[in-house]
C-alpha positions as a printed Julia matrix, in Angstrom:
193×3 Matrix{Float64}:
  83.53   96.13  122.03
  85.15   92.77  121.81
  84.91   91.01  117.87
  82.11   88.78  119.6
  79.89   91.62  120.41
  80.12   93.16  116.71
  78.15   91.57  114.37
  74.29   90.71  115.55
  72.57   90.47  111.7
  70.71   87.91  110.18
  72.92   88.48  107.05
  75.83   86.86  108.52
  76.74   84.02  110.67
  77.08   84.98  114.48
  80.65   85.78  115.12
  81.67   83.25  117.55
  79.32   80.05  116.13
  81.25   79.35  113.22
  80.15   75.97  111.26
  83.5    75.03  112.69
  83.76   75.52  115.53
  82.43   76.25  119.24
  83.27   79.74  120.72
  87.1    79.3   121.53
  87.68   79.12  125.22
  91.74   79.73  124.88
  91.22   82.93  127.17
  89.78   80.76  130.09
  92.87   78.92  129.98
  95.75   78.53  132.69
  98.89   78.43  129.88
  99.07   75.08  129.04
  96.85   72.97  126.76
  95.08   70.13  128.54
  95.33   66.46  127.32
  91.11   67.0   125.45
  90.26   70.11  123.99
  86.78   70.01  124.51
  86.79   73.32  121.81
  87.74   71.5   118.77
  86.96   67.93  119.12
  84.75   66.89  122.85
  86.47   64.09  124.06
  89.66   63.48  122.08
  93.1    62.78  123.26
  96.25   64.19  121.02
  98.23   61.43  120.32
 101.25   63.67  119.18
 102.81   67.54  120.12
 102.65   67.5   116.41
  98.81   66.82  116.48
  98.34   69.56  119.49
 100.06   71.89  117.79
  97.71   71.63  114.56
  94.97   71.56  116.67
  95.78   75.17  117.94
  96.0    76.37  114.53
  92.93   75.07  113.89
  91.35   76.94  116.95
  93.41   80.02  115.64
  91.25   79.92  112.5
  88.14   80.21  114.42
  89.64   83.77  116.03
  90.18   84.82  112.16
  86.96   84.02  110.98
  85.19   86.32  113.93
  87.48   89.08  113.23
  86.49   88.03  108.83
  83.02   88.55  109.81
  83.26   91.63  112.17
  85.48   93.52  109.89
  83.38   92.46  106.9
  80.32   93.78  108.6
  82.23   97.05  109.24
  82.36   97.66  105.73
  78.8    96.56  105.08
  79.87   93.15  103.04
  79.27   89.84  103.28
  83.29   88.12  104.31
  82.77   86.57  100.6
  82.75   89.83   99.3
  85.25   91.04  101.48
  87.44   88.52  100.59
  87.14   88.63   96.98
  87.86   92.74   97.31
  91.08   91.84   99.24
  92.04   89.63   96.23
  91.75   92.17   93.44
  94.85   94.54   93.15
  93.83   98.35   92.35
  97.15   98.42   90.22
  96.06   96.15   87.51
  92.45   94.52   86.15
  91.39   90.78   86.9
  88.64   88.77   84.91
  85.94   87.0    87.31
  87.75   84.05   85.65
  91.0    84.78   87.34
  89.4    85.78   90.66
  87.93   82.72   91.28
  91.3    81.09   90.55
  92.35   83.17   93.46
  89.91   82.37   95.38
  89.93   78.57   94.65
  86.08   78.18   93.67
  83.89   78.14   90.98
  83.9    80.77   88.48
  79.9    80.88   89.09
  81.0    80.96   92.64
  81.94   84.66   92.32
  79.04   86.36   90.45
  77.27   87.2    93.46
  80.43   88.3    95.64
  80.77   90.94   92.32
  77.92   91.86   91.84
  77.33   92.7    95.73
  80.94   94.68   95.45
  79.56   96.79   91.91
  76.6    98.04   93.21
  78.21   99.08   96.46
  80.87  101.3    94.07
  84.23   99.53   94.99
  84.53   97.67   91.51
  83.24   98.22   87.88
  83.26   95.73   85.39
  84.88   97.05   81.71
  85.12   94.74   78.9
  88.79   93.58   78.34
  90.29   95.57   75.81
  92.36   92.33   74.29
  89.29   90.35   74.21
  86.04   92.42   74.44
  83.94   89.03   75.04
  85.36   89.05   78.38
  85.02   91.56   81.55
  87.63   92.16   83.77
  87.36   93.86   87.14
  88.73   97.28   88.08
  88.93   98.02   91.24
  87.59  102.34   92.12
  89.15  104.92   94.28
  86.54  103.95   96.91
  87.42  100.22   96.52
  90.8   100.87   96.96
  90.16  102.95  100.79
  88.05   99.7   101.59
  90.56   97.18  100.76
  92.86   99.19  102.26
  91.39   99.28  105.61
  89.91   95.85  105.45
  94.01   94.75  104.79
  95.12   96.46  107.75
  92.17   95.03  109.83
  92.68   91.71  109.0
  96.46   91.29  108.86
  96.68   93.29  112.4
  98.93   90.89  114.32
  96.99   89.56  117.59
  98.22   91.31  120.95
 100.04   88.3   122.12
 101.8    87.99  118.52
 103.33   91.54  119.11
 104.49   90.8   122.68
 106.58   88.02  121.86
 110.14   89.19  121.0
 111.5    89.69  117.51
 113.24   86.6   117.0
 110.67   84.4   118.5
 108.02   86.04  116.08
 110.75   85.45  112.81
 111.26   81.83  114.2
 107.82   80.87  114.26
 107.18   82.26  111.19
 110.05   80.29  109.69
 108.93   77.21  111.14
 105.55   77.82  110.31
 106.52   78.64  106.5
 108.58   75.48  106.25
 105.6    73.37  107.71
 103.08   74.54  104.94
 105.27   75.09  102.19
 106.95   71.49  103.21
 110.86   72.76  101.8
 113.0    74.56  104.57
 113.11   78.08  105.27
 115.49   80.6   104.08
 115.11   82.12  107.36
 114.53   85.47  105.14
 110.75   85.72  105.43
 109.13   88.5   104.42
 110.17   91.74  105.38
 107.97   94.35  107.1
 108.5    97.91  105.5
């Protein structure tokens, strides 16, 4: 069952009508990316490869969100909550504070995401033992099997990712790192172990 097909409840937005975006129509086409994209923005004209090339990130984040909210679903969360178990590391405590740091938002932001993730069992909240006015967030045994498969869900390279060679994949990557971070790669990138 494709990613589209996965998630059909009210408690989430449809996989595939993202606020975003319209359904991505990449599949349907014939290898090369026509002057409009009709997907992203009806009726505009890149005025740079540069521009295209964003663009098709862009449109990239719209297959990430459908696999956010099908793999969320999976595990019975919201992709909030998801997301905010992802963030917490089962090797050390985090206050709600700290998580929404992480998770560039409102401290408010995440009381619902953590309260939703308590009562399903994959955190507890124990006062911090430097400061017992504060709680910090510990992620359980069960937590830990969730985040663990919700990891390898999400970060599961696309088919056509694996299929290019090795050294395309590390020059993209390298490219791609020195595009968002802005400073030139070191053309080490991050090992797979």
């Amino acid at each position: 069952m494709g990613l589209e097909a996965q998630v059909h409840s009210t408690r989430y937005q449809p996989v595939g009508d993202s606020t975003y975006f319209y359904p991505s129509r990449s599949a349907a086409r014939s290898g090369t990316l026509p002057a409009v994209n009709e997907a992203i923005v009806p009726g505009f004209r890149y005025s740079s490869k540069a521009q295209e090339l964003w663009a098709l990130m862009i449109e990239g984040y719209a297959s990430w969100e459908a696999r956010m909210n099908a793999v969320a679903a999976d595990a019975g969360l919201s992709p909030v909550s998801a997301w905010a178990l992802v963030q917490l590391d089962p090797e050390s405590t985090i206050s709600q504070k700290e998580l929404a740091s992480r998770l560039h938002c409102n401290p408010s932001t995440v009381v619902d995401p953590t309260d939703r993730l308590e009562e399903a069992g994959l955190v507890v909240r124990r006062p911090n033992a430097a400061d017992r006015r504060i709680n910090v967030l510990m992620v359980t045994p069960k937590g830990k099997k969730v985040r663990d498969t919700l990891i390898a869900r999400l970060l599961e390279p696309p088919a056509a990712f694996l299929r290019l060679p090795a050294r395309e994949v590390e020059r993209f990557r390298d490219v791609l790192e020195e595009a968002i971070t802005g400073a030139p790669s070191q053309g080490k990138g991050r090992r797979a172990s």
